[in-house]
C-alpha positions in Angstrom: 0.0 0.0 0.0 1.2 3.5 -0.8 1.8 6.1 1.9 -0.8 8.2 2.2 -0.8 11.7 4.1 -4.2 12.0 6.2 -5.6 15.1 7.7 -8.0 15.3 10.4 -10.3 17.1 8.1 -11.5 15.8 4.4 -12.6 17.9 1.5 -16.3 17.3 0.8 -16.1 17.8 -3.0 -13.3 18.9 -4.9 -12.9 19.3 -8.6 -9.8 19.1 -10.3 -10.0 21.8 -12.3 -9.6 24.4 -9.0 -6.4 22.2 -7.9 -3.1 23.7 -9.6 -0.6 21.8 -10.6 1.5 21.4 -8.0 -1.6 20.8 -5.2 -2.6 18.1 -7.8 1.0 16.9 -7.3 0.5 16.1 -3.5 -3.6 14.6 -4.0 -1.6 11.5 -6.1 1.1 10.9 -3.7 -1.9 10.7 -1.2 -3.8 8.7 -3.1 -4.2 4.9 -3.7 -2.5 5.3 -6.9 0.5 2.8 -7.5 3.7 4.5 -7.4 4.7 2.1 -9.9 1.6 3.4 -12.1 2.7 3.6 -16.2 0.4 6.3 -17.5 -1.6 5.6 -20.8 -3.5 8.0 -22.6 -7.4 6.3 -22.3 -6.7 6.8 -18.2 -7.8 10.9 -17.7 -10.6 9.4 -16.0 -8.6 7.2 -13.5 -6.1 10.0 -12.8 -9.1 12.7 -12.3 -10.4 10.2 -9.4 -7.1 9.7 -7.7 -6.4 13.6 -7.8 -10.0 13.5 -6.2 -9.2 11.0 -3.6 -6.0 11.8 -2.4 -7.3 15.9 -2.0 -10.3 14.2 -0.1 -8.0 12.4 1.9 -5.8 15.2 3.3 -8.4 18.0 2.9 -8.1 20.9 0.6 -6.5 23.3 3.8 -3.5 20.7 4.1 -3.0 20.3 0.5 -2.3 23.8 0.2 0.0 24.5 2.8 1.6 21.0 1.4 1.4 22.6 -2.1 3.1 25.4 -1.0 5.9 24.1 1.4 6.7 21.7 -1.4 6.9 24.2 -3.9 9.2 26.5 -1.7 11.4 23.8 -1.1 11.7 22.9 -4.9 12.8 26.7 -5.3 15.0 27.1 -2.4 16.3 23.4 -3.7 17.1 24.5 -6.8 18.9 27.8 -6.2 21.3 25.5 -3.4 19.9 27.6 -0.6 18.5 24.9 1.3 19.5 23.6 5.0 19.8 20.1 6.4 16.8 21.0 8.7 15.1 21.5 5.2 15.3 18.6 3.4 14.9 16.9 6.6 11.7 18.6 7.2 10.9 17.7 3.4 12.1 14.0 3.8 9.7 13.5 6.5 6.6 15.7 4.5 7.4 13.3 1.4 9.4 10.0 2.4 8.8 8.3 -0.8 10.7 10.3 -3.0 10.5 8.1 -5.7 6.2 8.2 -5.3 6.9 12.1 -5.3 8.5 12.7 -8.5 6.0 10.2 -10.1 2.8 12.3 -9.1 5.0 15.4 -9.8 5.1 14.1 -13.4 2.3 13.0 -13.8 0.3 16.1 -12.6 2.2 17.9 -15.2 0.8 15.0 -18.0 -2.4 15.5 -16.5 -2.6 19.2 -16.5 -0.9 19.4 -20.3 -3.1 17.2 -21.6 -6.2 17.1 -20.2 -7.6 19.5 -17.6 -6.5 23.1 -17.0 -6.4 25.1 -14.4 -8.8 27.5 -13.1 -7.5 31.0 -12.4 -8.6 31.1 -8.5 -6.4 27.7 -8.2 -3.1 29.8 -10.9 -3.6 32.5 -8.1 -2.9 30.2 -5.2 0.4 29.1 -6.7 2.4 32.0 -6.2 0.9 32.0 -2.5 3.6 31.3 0.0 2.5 28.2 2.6 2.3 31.0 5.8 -0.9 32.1 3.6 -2.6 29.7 4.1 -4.0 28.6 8.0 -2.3 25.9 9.2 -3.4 22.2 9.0 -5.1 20.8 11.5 -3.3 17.5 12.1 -1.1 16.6 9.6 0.5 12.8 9.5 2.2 10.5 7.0 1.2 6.8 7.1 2.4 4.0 5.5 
């Protein structure tokens, strides 16, 4: 079974289309979707109900501020500016990198090909995690 991150609090109904990229991202490495998963084009439908599960899962406040943090990090990751306390704090967020960079890809897949992105959900990407109110309870289980 994959890791999943659970949240004290669920989303009720979430559409893909007002998750950006990146918070689409996080919904498939919380989902039940293998990590091993080989994407094939006749699957939009498959991938739009793990998006939809894994954002149920965690809840649409933790998916943000995971969204975010992990975006950050990418950034900070990217520029060499991050600390050991960092990436530790990021291994423990994500500890299946491998999972990680799947959903990362194919988000991107998803949102290329199939189903944009609304412009409430473009806005919330260049929101910095402290914008968002903090999760409730946030754990990773495997």
């Amino acid at each position: 079974m994959p890791a999943t991150l659970v949240s004290l609090h669920a989303a009720s109904a979430v559409s893909v289309e007002d998750l950006n990229n990146r918070e689409r991202e996080i919904a498939l490495y919380a989902s039940d979707m293998p990590t091993t998963y080989r994407y094939r084009v006749s699957d939009e439908e498959t991938l739009k109900n793990w998006i939809t599960q894994g954002a149920a899962r965690i809840g649409l406040d933790a998916l943000y501020v995971l969204a975010a943090e992990n975006r950050e990090y990418r950034r900070r990751w990217l520029n060499g500016q991050t600390t050991p306390a960092e990436t530790a704090a990021h291994t423990r967020r994500f500890p299946e990198s491998r999972r990680l960079r799947r959903s990362g890809e194919l988000a991107s897949t998803f949102t290329v090909y199939h189903v944009g992105v609304s412009d409430t959900a473009k806005t919330r990407q260049a929101m910095s995690a402290s914008a968002f109110p903090a999760p409730v309870r946030l754990a990773v289980t495997a």
